[in-house]
C-alpha positions as CSV (number, residue, x, y, z in Angstrom):
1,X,117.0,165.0,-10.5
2,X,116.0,162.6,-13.0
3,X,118.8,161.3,-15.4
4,X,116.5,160.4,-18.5
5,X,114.8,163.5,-17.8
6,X,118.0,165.4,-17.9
7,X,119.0,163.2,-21.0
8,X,116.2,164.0,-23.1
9,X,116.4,167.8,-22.6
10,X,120.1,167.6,-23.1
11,X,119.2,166.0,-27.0
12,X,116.3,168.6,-27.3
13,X,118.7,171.1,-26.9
14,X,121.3,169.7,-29.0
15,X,118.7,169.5,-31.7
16,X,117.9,172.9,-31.3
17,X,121.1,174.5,-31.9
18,X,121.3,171.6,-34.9
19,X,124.1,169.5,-33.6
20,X,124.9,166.1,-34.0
21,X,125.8,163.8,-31.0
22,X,129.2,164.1,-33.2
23,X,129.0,167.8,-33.0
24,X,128.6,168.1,-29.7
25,X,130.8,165.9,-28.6
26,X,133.9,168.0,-30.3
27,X,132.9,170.9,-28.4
28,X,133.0,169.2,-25.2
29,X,135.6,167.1,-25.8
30,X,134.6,164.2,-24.9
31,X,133.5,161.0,-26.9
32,X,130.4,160.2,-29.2
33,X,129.5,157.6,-27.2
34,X,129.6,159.7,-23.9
35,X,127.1,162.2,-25.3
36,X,124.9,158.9,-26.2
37,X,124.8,157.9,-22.7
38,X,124.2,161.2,-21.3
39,X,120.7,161.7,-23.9
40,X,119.8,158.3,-22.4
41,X,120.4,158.8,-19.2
42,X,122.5,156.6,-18.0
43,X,125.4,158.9,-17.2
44,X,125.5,162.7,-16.5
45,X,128.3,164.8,-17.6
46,X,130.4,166.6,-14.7
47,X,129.4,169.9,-12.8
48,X,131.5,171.7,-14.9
49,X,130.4,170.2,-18.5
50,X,126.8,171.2,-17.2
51,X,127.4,174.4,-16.4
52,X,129.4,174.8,-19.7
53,X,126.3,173.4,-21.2
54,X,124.2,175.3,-19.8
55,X,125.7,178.4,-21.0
56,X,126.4,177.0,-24.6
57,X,122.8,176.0,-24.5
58,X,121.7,179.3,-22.7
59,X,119.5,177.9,-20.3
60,X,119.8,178.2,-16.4
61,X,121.8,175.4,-14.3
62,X,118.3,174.6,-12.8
63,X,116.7,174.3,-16.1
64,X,119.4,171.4,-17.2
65,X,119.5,169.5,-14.0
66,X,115.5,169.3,-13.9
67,X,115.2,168.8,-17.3
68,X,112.5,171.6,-18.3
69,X,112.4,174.9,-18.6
70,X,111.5,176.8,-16.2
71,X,109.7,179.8,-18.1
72,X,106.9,177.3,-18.9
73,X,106.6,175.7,-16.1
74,X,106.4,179.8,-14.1
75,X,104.0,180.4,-16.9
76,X,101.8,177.6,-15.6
77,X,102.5,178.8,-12.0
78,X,101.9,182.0,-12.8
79,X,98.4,181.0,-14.8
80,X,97.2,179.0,-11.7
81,X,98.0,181.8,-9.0
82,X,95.8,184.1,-12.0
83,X,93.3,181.6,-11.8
84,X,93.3,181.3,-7.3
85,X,93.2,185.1,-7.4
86,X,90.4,185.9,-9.8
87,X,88.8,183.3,-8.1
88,X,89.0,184.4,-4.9
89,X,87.8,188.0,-6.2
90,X,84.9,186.8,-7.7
91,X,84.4,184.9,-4.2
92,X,84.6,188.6,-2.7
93,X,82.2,190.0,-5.2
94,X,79.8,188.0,-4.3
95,X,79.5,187.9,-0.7
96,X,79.8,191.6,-1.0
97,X,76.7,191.6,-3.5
98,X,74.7,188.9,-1.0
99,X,75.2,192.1,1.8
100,X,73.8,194.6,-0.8
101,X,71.2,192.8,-1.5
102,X,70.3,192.1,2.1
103,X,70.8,195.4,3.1
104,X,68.5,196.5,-0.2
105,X,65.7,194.1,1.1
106,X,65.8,195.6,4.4
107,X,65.3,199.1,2.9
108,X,62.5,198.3,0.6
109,X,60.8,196.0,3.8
110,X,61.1,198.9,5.8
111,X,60.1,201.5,3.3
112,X,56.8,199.1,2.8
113,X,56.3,198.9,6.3
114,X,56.7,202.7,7.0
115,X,53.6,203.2,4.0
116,X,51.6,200.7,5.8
117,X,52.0,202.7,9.2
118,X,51.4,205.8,7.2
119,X,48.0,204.3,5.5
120,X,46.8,203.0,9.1
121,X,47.8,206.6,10.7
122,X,50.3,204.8,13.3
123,X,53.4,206.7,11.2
124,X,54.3,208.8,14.8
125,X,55.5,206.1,17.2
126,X,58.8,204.5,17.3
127,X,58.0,201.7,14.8
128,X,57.4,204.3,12.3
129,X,60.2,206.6,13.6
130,X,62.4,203.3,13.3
131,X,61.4,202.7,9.7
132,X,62.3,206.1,8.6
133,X,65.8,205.7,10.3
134,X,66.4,202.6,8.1
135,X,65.1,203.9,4.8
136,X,67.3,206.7,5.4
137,X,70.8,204.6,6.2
138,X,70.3,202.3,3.3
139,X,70.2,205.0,0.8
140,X,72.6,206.9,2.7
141,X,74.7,203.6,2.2
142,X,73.3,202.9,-1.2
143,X,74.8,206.9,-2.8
144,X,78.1,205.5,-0.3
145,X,79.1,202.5,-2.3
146,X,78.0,203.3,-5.8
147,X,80.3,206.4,-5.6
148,X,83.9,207.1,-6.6
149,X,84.6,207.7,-3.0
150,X,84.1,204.5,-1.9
151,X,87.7,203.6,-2.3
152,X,88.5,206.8,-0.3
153,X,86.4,206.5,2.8
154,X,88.0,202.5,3.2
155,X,91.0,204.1,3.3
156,X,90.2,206.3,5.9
157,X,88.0,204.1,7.9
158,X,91.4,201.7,7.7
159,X,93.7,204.0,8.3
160,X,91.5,205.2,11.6
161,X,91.4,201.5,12.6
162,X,95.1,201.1,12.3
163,X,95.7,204.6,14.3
164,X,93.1,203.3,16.6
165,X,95.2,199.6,17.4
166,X,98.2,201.8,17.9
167,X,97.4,203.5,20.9
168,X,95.9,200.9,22.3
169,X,99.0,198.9,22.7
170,X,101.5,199.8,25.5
């Protein structure tokens, strides 16, 4: 706890409600002086003048002794865990986009490859037969994740997994 700190928002507040030092000092009963000392910091009222004060001033205990308040301060929290999140999404989208596009390249390099065997006449044999099996999982996974059901079959495939961990353990 800093005094000054705790001085200087006692006088903001005192300004707010449009009270002298005069003012407030009748309504806590103590001296003009006292209330100086307190906006300067170099005394603190009592427990029970700052919780009185706190109420009178409608502001949380916390906010008084800390000298701030605190919905500014959870706004600014709040903004910066915004921030880390959508951060940390974008982050997601990406590497997610890097694997689409890696798995896209594979599908058109395969797809290219398959024509070449086609051309040459070697489309029959396992290099060909592999090709075709690639073209056909990358659209395959292509129609997966550009549909609404994407959502659905993680859900599934996660809720398998879990299922899955559970009988596994004894």
């Amino acid at each position: 706890m800093n005094p000054i700190k705790t001085g200087s928002f006692i006088k903001e507040l005192r300004k707010e409600k449009g009270l002298t030092q005069e003012q407030l000092a009748e309504k806590f009963n103590v001296s003009r002086r006292t209330v100086s000392r307190w906006e300067t910091g170099r005394n603190l009222p009592d427990l029970d003048l700052l919780i009185e004060m706190a109420d009178d001033f409608s502001v949380d205990l916390r906010e008084l002794l800390d000298g701030e308040r605190r919905i500014e301060k959870m706004n600014k929290e709040l903004e910066e865990t915004v921030l880390k999140a959508a951060d940390y999404s974008n982050e997601a989208k990406k590497k997610f986009s890097r694997r689409m596009h890696g798995l896209f390249i594979a599908g058109l390099c395969a797809s290219v490859l398959y024509l070449l065997l086609c051309f040459a006449d070697h489309s029959d044999n396992f290099l060909g037969g592999f090709c075709q099996g690639v073209q056909l999982g990358m659209m395959i996974i292509g129609i997966i994740i550009t549909s609404k059901h994407t959502a659905k079959i993680r859900a599934f495939k996660s809720r398998l997994w879990q299922r899955m961990k559970g009988s596994q353990q004894p």
